[in-house]
C-alpha distance (Angstrom), angle and dihedral (degrees) to the residues before:
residue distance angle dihedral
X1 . . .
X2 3.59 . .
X3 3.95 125.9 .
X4 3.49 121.1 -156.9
X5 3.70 104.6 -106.2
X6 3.65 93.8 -3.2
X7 3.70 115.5 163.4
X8 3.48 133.2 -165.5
X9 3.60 143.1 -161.6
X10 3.37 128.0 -130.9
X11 4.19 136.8 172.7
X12 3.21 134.5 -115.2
X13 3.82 126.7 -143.6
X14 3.75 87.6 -108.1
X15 3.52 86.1 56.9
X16 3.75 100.2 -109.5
X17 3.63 121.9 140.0
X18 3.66 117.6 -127.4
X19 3.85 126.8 -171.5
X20 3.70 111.8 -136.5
X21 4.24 119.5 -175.7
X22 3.92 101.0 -125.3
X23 3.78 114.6 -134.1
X24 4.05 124.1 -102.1
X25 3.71 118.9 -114.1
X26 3.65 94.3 -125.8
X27 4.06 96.9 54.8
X28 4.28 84.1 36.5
X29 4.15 82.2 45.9
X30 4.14 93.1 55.3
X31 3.55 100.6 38.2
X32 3.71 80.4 62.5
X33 4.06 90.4 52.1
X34 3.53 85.7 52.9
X35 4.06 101.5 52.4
X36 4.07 86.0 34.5
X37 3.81 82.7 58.2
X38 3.76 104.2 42.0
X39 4.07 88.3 45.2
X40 3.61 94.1 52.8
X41 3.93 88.2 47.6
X42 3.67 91.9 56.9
X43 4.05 94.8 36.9
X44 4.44 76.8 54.6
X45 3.56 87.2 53.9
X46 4.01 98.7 47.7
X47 3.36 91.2 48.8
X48 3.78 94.7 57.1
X49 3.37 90.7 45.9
X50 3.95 88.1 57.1
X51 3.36 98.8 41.8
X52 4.11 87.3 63.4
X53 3.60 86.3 48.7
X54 3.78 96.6 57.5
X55 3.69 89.0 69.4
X56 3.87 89.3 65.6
X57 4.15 94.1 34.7
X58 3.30 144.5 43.2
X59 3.81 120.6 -83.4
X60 4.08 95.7 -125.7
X61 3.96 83.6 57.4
X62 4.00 98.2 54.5
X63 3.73 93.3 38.4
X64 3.36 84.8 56.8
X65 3.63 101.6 50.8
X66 3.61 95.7 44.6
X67 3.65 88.7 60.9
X68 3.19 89.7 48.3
X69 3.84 98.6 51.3
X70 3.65 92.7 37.7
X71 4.21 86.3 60.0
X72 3.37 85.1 45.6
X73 3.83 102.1 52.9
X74 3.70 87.5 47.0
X75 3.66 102.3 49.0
X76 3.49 99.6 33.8
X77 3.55 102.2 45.1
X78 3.60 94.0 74.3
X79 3.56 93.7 34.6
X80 3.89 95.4 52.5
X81 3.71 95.7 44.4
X82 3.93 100.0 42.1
X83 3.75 90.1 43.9
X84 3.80 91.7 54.3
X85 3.62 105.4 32.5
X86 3.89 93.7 44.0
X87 3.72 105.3 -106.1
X88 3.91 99.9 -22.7
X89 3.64 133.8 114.3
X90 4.06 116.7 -174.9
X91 3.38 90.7 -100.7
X92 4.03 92.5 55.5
X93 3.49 91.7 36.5
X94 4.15 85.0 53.5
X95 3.87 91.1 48.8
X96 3.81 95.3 43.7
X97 4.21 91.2 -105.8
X98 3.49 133.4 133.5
X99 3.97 135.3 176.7
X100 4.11 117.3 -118.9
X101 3.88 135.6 176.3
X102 4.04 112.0 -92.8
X103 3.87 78.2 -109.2
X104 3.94 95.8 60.0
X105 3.32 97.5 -104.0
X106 4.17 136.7 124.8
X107 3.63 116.4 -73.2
X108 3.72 114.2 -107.7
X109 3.74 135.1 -146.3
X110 3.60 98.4 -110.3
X111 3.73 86.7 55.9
X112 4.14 95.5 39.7
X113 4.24 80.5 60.5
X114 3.65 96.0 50.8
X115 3.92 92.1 43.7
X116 4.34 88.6 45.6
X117 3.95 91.2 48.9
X118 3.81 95.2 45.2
X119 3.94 84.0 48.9
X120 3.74 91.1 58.4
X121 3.57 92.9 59.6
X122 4.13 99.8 34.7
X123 3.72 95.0 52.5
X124 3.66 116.5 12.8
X125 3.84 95.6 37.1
X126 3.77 105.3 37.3
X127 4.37 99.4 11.1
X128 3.46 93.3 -103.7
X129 4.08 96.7 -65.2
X130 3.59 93.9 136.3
X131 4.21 97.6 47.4
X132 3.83 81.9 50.3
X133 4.01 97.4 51.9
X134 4.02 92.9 40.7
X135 3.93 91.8 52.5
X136 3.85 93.5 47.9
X137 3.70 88.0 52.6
X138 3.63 97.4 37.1
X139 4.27 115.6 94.8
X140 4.25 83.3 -146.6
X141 4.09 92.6 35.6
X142 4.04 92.3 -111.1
X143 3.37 117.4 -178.6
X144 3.84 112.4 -150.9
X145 4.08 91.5 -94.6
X146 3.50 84.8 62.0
X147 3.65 100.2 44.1
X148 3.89 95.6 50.6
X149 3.97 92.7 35.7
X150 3.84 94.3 43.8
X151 3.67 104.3 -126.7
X152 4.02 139.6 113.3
X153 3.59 138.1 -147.7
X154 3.88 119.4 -117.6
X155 3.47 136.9 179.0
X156 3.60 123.6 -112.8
X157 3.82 99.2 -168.4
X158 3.89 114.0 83.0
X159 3.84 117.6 -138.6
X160 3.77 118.1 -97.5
X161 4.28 98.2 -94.4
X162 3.78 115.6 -150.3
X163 3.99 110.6 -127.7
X164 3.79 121.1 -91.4
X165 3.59 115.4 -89.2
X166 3.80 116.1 -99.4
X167 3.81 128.6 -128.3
X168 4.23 116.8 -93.3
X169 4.02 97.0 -128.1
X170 3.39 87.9 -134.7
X171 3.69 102.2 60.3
X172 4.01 97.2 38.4
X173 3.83 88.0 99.2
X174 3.94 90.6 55.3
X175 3.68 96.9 40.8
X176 3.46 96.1 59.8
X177 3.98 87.9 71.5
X178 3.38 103.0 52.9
X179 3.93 123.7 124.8
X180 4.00 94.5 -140.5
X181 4.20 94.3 168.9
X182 3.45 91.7 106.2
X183 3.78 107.6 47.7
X184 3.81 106.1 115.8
X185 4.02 109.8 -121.6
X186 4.21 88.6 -135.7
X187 4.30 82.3 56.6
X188 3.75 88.9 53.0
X189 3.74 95.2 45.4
X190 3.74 84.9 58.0
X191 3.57 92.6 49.8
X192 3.11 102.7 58.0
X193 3.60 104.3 43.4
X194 4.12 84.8 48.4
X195 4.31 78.1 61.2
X196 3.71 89.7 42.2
X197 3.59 91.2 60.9
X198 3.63 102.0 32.4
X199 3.36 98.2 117.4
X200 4.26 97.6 47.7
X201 3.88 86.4 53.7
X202 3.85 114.8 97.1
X203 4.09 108.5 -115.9
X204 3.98 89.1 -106.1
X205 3.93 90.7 57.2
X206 3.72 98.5 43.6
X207 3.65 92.4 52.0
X208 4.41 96.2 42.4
X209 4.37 84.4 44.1
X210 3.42 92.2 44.2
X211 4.32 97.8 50.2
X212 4.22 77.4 39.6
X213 3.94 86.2 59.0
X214 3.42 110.5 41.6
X215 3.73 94.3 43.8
X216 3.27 82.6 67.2
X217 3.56 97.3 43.9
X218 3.68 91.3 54.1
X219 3.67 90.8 65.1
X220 3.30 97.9 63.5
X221 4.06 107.3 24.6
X222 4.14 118.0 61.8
X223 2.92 143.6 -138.2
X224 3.68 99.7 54.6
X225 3.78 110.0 -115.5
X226 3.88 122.8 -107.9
X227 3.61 113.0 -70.4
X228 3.79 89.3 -116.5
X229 3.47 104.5 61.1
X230 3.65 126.0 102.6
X231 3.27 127.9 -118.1
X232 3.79 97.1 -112.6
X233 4.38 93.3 48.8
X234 3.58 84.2 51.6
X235 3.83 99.0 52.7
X236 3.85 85.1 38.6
X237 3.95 93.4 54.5
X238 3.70 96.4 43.7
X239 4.14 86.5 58.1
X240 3.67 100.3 40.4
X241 4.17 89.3 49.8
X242 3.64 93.6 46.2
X243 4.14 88.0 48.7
X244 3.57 92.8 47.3
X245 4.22 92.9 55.1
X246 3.37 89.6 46.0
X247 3.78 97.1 46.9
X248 4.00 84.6 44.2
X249 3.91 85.6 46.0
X250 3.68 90.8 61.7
X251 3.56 98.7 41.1
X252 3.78 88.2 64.4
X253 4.16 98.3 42.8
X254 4.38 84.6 51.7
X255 3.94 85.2 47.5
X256 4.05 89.0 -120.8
X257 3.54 137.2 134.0
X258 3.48 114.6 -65.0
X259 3.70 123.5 -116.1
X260 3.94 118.5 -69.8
X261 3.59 91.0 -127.4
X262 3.69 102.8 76.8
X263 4.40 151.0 -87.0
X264 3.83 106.0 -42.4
X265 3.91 94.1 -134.5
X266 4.46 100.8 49.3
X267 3.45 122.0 -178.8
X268 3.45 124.9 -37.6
X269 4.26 111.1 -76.8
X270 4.11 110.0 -81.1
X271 3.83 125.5 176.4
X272 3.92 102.3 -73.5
X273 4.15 109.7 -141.5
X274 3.52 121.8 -115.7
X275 3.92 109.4 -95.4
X276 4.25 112.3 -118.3
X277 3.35 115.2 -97.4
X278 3.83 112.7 -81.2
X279 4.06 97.6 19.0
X280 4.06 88.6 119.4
X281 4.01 105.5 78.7
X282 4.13 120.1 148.6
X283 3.37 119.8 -130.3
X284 3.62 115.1 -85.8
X285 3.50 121.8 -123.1
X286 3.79 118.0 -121.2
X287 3.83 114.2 -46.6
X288 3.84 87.8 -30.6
X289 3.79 127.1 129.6
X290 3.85 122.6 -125.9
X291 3.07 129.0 -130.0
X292 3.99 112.9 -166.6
X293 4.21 110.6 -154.8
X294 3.86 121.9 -119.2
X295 3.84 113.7 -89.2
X296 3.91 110.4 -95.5
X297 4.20 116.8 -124.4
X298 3.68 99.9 -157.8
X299 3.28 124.5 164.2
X300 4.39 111.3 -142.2
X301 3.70 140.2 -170.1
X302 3.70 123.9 -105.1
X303 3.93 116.2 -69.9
X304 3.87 96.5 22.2
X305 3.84 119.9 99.4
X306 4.01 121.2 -100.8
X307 3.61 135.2 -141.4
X308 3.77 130.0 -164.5
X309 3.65 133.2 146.9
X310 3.72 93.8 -61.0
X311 3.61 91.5 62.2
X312 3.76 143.0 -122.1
X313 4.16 114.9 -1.1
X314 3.92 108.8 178.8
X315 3.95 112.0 -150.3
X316 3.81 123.3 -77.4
């Protein structure tokens, strides 16, 4: 069912698309340990209660009621708390969850019913087999509640996002020329979670990803970068300049002060000087040394990128 990070989009009754994170099966799978748990503490406690009161009534009549108040603790659990708290349960509310209409909006009490009376029969009645087959087969992991009620189950916590990459000094003269309209927004998503992880790659990966990367950056980005630069400061600069005139970008539409870091359109494009050897260094992660891999002579076929000792030189 659930994807890690999978987000989906869903419309409004304006007719405005909104993307909502769908929530993982193991956080949806342990907020339902934790309302299983806290319903069969208070079905525990009913029954005690009734078992003291068949010393005072008849037998038929507490059976009776504990059915009854065991039906009710298990349907209206859910139904109580979701309807109240706007889609949450406390075991959603514990794993940062909550239930919404498949056109963003709150969770309502006719829909609350559907998904408590489904539950009966997904997890009480059959242990949950059918919730687990119908979210595996589900594209937004719907269990049948949600299918028949119309709702989905999203994640309210954002993912942990590694910080933007920062300009190489010695390439901030050459980035401000680039013509970045037609970098794709999937190949920048790559990019910068190939920087994000830079330092858990082995040296032999970072170098092959990084050629892999900025060959394709140097499709769509121009001028070429210096022949110096590695492939890593290139990637890096292309991201951080593309940030900045969008940040700048903003500024201007919300009538603020424009970014600290300079005009969008600098002077025009002059030969940029070779950076000394050594200038390009990533950051280091925390308190540990790096250690940069040798530069790789290989020798490629036509149309793919090259690398020697000079460094990176994307296609012509």
């Amino acid at each position: 069912m659930d994807r890690v990070g999978y987000v989906a989009d869903v419309v409004t009754g304006e007719a405005v698309v909104v993307e909502v994170r769908v929530a993982q099966l193991p956080s949806r799978a342990l907020a339902l340990v934790i309302d299983m748990v806290l319903q069969f503490l208070a079905i525990l406690g009913l029954s005690v209660l009734l078992g003291m009161l068949t010393s005072v009534a008849e037998e038929a009549v507490a059976v009776t009621l504990t059915i009854l108040l065991s039906a009710l603790v298990i349907v209206g659990y859910p139904v109580i708390f979701e309807t109240l708290s706007r889609g949450r349960s406390l075991g959603k509310l514990a794993m940062g969850l909550r239930v919404v209409s498949d056109d963003g909006g709150p969770e309502r009490f006719r829909q609350a019913l559907f998904r408590g009376l489904a539950g009966l029969l997904e997890f009480w009645m059959f242990f949950g087999a059918p919730a687990l087959i119908s979210s595996l087969i589900s594209a937004q992991g719907k269990r049948l509640g949600d299918i028949f009620a119309g709702t989905i189950v999203i994640s309210e916590r954002a993912p942990r996002q590694a910080p933007p990459p920062q300009m190489p000094a010695p390439l901030a003269a050459w980035a401000a020329t680039l013509e970045l309209s037609r970098l794709p927004e999937d190949l920048a998503a790559t990019a910068r979670q190939y920087l994000s992880r830079w330092h858990q790659l082995s040296p032999a990966v970072q170098h092959d990803m990084g050629v892999r990367i900025a060959t394709q950056f140097a499709s769509f980005v121009s001028p070429p970068p210096p022949p110096a630069a590695p492939p890593y400061a290139y990637i890096a600069a292309v991201l951080a300049e593309r940030r900045r005139r969008t940040e700048v970008r903003l500024a201007r539409q919300m009538r603020q002060r424009p970014s600290p870091y300079g005009p969008v359109h600098p002077p025009p494009y002059g030969p940029v000087p070779l950076p000394p050897a050594g200038a390009f260094r990533p950051p280091p992660p925390s308190g540990q040394p790096v250690i940069l891999p040798p530069p790789a002579v290989s020798a490629v076929s036509p149309g793919r990128s090259q690398v020697t000792a000079g460094g990176f030189i994307p296609p012509a």
